[in-house]
C-alpha positions as CSV (number, residue, x, y, z in Angstrom):
1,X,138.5,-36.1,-104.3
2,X,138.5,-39.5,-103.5
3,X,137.8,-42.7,-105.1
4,X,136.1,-45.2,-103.7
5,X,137.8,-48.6,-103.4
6,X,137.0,-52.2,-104.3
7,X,136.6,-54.6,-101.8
8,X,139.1,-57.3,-102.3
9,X,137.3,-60.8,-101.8
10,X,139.3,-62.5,-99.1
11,X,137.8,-66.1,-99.7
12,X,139.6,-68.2,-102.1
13,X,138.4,-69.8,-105.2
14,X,137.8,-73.3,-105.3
15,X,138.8,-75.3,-108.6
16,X,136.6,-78.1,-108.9
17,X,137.5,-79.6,-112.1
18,X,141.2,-80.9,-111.4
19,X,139.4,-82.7,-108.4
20,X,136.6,-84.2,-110.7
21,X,139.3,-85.3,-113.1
22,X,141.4,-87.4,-110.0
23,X,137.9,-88.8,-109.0
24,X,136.8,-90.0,-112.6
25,X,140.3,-91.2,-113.0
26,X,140.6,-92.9,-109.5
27,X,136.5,-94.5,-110.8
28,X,137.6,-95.9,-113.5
29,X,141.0,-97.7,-112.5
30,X,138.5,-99.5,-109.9
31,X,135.8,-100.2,-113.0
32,X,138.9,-101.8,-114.7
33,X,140.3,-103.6,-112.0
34,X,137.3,-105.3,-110.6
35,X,136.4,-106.1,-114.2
36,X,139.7,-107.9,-114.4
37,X,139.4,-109.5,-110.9
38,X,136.4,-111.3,-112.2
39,X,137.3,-113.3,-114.8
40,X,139.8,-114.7,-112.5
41,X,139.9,-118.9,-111.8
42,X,140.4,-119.6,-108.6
43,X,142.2,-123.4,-108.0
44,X,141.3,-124.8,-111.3
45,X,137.5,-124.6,-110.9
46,X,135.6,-124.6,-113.4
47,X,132.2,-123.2,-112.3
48,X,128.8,-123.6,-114.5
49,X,128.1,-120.8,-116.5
50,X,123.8,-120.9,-116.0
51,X,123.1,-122.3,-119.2
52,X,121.7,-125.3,-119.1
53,X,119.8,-127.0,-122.0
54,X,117.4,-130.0,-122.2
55,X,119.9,-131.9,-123.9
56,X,122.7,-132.0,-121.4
57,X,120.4,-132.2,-118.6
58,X,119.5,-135.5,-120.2
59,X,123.1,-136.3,-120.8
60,X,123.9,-135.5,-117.2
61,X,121.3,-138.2,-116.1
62,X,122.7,-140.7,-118.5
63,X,126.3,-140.3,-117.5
64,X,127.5,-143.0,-115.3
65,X,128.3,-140.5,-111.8
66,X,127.6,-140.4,-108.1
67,X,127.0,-137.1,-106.3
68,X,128.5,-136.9,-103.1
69,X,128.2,-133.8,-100.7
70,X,129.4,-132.8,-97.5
71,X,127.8,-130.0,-95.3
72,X,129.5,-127.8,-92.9
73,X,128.8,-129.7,-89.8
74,X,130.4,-132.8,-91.5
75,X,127.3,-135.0,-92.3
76,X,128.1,-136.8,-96.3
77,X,125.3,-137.1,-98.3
78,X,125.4,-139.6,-101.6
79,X,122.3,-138.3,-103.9
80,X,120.8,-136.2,-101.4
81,X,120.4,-139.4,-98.8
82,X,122.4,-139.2,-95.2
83,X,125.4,-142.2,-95.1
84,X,127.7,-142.7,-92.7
85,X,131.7,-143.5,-93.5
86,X,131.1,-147.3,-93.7
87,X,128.1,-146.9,-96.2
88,X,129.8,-144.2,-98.3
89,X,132.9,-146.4,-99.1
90,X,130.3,-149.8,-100.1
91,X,128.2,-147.1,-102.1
92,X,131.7,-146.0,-103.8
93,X,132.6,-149.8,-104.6
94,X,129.8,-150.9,-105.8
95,X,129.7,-147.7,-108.2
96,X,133.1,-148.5,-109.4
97,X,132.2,-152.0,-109.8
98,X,129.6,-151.0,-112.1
């Protein structure tokens, strides 16, 4: 008489749920970290936060300031007009005078 035997599966069993449980972990120490890296302030800059209301936009124009940029090729720019070195510094006097 003989009995007939079981196969024995030779493929191994793959756990899945210790390996979800490092991913989620590993996800959400990058959530928290980038969530921390963004409240960050980089060289005492204060940026705008976006809202803007009518009243300080008219306060803004009242105020008594001079906007002067500078582009990446060099060129200085006092309200949005092109100046050269000589014109920004009588511009700057004559603001301070005032």
């Amino acid at each position: 008489m003989q009995f007939k035997q079981k196969k024995v599966s030779t493929t191994p069993e793959v756990n899945l749920v210790p390996m979800i449980d490092v991913l989620m972990s590993v996800l959400i120490f990058f959530i928290i970290t980038s969530m921390t890296l963004t409240n960050q302030n980089l060289g005492n800059i204060n940026l705008p936060n976006g809202e803007v209301n009518n009243q300080s936009k008219k306060n803004q124009e009242n105020s008594n300031h001079i906007i002067v940029g500078l582009d990446k090729k060099g060129t200085i720019f006092i309200e949005n007009k092109f100046v050269n070195d000589t014109k920004l510094i009588e511009e700057i006097k004559e603001f301070l005078s005032k």
